[in-house]
C-alpha positions as CSV (number, residue, x, y, z in Angstrom):
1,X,16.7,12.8,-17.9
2,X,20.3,14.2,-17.3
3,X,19.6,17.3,-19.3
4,X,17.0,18.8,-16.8
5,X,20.5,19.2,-14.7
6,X,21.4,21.8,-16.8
7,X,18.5,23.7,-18.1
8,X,18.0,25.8,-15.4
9,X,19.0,29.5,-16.9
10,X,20.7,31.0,-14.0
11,X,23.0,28.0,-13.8
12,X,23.9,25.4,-10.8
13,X,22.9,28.0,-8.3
14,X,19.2,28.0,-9.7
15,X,19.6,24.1,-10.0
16,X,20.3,23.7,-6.5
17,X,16.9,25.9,-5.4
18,X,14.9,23.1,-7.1
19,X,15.7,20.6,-4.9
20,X,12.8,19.9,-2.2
21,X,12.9,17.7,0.4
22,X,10.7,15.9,2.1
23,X,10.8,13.5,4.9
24,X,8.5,11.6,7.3
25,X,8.5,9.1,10.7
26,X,5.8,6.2,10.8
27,X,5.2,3.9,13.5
28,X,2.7,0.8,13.2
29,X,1.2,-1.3,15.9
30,X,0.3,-4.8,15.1
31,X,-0.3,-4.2,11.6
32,X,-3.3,-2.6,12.3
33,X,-3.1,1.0,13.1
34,X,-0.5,3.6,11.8
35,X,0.6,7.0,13.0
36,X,2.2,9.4,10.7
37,X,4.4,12.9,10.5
38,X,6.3,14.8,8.2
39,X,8.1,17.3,6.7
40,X,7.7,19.3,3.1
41,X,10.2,21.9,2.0
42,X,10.5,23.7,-1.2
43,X,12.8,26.8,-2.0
44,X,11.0,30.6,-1.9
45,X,12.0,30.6,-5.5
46,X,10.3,27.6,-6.8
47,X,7.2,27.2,-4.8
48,X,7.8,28.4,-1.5
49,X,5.7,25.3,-0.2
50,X,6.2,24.3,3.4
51,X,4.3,22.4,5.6
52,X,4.2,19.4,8.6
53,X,1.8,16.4,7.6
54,X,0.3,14.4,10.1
55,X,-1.6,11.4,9.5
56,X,-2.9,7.9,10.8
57,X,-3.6,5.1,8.6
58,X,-6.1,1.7,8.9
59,X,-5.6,-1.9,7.5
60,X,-7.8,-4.9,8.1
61,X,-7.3,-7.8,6.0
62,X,-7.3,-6.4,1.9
63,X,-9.3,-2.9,3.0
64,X,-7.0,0.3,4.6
65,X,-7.6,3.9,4.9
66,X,-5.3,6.3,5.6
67,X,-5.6,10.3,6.5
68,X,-3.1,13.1,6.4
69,X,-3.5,16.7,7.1
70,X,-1.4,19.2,6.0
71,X,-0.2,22.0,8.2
72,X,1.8,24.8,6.2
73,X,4.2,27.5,8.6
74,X,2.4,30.3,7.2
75,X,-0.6,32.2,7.6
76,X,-3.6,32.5,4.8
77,X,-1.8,29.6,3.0
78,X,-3.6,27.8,0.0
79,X,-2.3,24.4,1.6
80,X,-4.3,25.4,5.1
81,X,-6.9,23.0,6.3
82,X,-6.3,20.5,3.3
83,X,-7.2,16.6,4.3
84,X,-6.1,13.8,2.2
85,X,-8.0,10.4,2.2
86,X,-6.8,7.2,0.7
87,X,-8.7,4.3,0.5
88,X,-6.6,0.9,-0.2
89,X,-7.8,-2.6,-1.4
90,X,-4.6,-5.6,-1.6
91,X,-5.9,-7.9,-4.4
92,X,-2.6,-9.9,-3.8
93,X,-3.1,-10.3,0.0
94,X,-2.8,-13.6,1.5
95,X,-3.3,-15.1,4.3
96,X,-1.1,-15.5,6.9
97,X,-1.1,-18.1,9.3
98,X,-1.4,-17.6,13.0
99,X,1.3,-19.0,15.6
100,X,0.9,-22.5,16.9
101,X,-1.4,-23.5,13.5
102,X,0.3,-26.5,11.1
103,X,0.8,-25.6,7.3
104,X,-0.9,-27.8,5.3
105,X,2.4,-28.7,3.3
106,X,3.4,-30.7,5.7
């Protein structure tokens, strides 16, 4: 793992360009419905990828579903027009109980 710090051929300089970074804001309301945006940036060098996201995402009870599409900066880009679906199922999810009900291990 710590070798790939120093493999690059042109030195620290080239290690630095193959950093990307990517960031992203999400707000929920009541657990139910999600809104999404973010960032992607990769060095010219390496990729040149760049692009916004934006997305919204579904949950009821185990099921979700979540869509992003990507928005690159550039014209004619391979990235253009590209939607991503997810489809979620929680096999761990349990109930939860609702406010003003008495838990049974009383």
């Amino acid at each position: 793992m710590f070798g790939s710090f120093a493999d690059a051929p042109d030195g620290f300089s080239e290690e630095l360009q193959e950093i990307m970074i990517g960031a992203g804001v999400e707000y929920w309301y009541n657990d139910l419905f999600a809104v999404r945006a973010g960032y992607f940036y990769e060095n010219a060098n390496k990729g040149n990828r760049k692009y916004f996201t934006a997305g919204l995402g579904l949950r009821y009870q185990v099921f979700g579903v979540d869509f992003a599409y990507l928005l690159p900066q550039q014209q004619n880009h391979p990235l253009q027009e590209t939607l991503r679906i997810s489809l979620h199922f929680d096999i761990d999810s349990r109930p939860t109980e609702s406010i003003g009900e008495e838990s049974d291990l009383n």
